[in-house]
N, C-alpha and C positions, 0 to 999 in steps of 0.2 A: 561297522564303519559307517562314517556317514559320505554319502555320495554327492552330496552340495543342494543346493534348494533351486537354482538357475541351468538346469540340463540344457545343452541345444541339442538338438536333433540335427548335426550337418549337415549338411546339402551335399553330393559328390560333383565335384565341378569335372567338366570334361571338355577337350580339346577338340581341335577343330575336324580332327576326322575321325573322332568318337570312344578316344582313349580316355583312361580317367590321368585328369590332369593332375599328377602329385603336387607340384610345386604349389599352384593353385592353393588344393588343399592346405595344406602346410600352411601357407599366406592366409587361409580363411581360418585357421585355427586360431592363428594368433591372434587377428581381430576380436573375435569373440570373446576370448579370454582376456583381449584388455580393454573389455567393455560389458563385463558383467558375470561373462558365465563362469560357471563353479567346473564344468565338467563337460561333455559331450557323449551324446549316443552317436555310435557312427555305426554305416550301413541299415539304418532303420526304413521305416519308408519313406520320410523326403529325403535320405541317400539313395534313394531307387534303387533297394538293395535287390528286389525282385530280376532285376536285366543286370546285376554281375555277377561274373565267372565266381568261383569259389577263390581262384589265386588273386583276380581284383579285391573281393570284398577280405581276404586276410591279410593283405596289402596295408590293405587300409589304416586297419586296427592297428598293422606294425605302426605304422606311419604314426597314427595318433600316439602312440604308447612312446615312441621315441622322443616325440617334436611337442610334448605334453609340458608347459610350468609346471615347478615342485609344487604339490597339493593338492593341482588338478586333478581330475576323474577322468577315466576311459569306459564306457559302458558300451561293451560292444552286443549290437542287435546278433541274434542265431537264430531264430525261430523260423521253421519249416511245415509243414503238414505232412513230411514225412518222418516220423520219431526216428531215427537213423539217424538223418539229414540234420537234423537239430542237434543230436547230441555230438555226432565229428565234428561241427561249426561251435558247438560250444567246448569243445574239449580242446579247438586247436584255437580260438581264443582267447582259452585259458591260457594256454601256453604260451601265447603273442602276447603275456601280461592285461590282458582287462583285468578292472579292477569289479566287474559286473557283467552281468549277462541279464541281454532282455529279450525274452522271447514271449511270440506270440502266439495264441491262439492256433489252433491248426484248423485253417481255415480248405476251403473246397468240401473237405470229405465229411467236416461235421460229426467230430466224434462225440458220443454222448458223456452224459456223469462221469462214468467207471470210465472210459478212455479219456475225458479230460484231467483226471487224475492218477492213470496211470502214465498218458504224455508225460506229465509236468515233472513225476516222480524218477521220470527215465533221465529227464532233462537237468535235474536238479542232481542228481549223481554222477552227471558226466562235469564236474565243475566242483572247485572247493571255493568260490566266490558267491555274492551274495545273487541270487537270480529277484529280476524283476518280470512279476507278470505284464502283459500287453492287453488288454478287453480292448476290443475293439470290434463291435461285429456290424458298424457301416460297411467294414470294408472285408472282413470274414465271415458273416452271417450267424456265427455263433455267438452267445453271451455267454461269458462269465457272472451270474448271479453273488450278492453277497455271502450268501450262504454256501454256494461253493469255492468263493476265494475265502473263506474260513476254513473249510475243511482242507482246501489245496497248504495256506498258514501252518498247518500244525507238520508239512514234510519241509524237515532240514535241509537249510540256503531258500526256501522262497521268503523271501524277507519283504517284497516292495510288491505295489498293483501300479502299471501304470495304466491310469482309467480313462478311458474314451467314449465312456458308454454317459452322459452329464446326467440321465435318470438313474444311475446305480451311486452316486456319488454321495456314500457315506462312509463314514471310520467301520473299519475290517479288524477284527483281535485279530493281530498278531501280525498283522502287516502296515509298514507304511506307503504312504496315498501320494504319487505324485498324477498332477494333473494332465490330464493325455488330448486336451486342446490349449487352445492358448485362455479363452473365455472362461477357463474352468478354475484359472489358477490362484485368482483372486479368492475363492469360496474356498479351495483347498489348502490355500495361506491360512484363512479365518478359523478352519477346523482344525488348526493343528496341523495340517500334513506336512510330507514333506517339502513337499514344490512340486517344480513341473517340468515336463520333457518339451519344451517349447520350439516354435518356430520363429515367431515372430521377432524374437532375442536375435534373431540375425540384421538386424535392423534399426531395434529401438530394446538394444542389452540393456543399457542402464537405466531406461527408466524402470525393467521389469526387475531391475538390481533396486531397485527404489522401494518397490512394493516388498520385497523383503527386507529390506532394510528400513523404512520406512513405514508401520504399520497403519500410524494415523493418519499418512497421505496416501495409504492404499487404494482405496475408494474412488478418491476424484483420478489417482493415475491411471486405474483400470477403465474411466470413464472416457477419459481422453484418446485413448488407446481403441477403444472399442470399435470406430470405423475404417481402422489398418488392423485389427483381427478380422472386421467382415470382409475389405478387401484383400487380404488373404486367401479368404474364401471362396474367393468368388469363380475359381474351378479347382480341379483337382491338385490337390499339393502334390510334386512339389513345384508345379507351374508359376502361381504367383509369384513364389519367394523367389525363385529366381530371375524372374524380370525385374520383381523390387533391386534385388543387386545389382541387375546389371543398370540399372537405370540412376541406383547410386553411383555408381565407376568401381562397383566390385566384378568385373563378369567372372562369371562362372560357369560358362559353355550353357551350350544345350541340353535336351532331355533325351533318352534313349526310348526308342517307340518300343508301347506303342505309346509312350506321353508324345505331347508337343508341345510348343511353346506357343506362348501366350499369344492371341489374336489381338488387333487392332485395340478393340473394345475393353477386352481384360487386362491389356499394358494401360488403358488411359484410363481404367476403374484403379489400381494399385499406384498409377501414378497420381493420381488424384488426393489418395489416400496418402501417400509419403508429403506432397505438398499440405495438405493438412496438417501434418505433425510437423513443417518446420524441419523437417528431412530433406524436401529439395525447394 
């Protein structure tokens, strides 16, 4: 199946004394999806799926899977450092209808080769949907190498990488490449991949609808773009993007610690960045 080329990573918006806000949600679904995106990961890391309960973050995924347009994608995040922990969150769901499972890296404990593939193969049998891998070792400390997301490719449902590592970023037999920053998405378009699990799509969807749709304005879109990915950046996701919201007139609550919201300096770095694009 294909899962669309424009992923967002949703944000989880939350209420003024620390609930996760449904309706919210709901509200920020529809946006995105009537402004580019193909699908949504949800409870990933800019849903700060780390600080929710298990019945929040399955919530979620109900919610998405209900409140979904025909065609859309649900690609619900599972991934734990506890092989258990992953497979009850990917089996239950499976069950809440995702149309995917992405799970990450099992980060803290650093399992080697043979336990990164026996994770994934544990992970991959608790689910009849297609799994996407997660590399990402800024924030796990382990790498997925290409040579072990080949070998991971060849167990039945790992179909996709989504790559955050921008020095491993080459085509994988037997899997396809969505891009696991937003900077990376342009070069993952160029090779063929799938697309990308993006964030910055909560803010400027269609122009990152442009760059797929739009091959030969790729280039200058991704160039225009590039200092609202750095202001993005400029602390830990998923802090920026949700100042950028709220600074649109989308709020989306605050962060649960130990994040926090944006200082002085990194609202008027991200507001700067949205005035640049003709955003505010």
């Amino acid at each position: 199946m294909t899962l669309g080329a424009v992923l967002t990573a949703i944000v989880t918006p939350f209420a003024r004394d620390g609930s996760v806000d449904e309706s919210a949600f709901v509200d920020l679904m529809g946006h995105l999806y009537a402004n580019g995106t193909d699908g949504l990961v949800v409870c990933g890391t800019t849903g700060e799926a780390s600080t929710l309960s298990t019945e929040e973050h399955l919530r979620l995924v109900e919610l998405a899977v209900e409140h979904r347009p025909a065609g859309a994608t649900v690609v619900a995040s599972t991934g734990s450092n506890d092989t258990r922990h992953a497979c009850e969150m990917t089996e239950r769901a499976t069950a809440a209808g995702a149309d995917a499972i992405l799970s990450v890296t099992p980060y803290y404990n650093k399992p080697n080769r043979r336990g990164m593939l026996a994770h994934f193969g544990e992970v991959a049998r608790a689910t009849d949907k297609p799994v996407v891998l997660y590399n990402i070792p800024s924030r796990c400390v382990v790498d997925l190498p290409n040579g072990l997301l080949a070998e991971l490719a060849q167990i039945e449902r790992i179909d996709y990488v989504k790559q955050a590592n921008n020095a491993n970023l080459a085509p994988v037999e037997g899997l396809g490449i969505y891009a696991g920053n937003d900077d990376l998405f342009g070069s993952v378009l160029e090779m063929g991949g799938c697309g990308g699990i993006l964030v910055a799509s909560h803010v400027v969807g269609p122009a990152m609808r442009r760059m797929v749709d739009e091959p030969d304005q790729r280039a200058e879109i991704e160039a225009s773009l590039k200092p609202l990915f750095d202001a993005l950046g400029v602390t830990t996701n998923p802090i920026p993007v949700k100042a950028a919201l709220d600074l649109l007139g989308r709020p989306v609550g605050g962060l649960r610690l130990p994040m926090v919201e944006a200082d002085e300096h990194e609202r008027e770095v991200v507001r700067a960045a949205l005035v640049g694009a003709g955003l505010l």
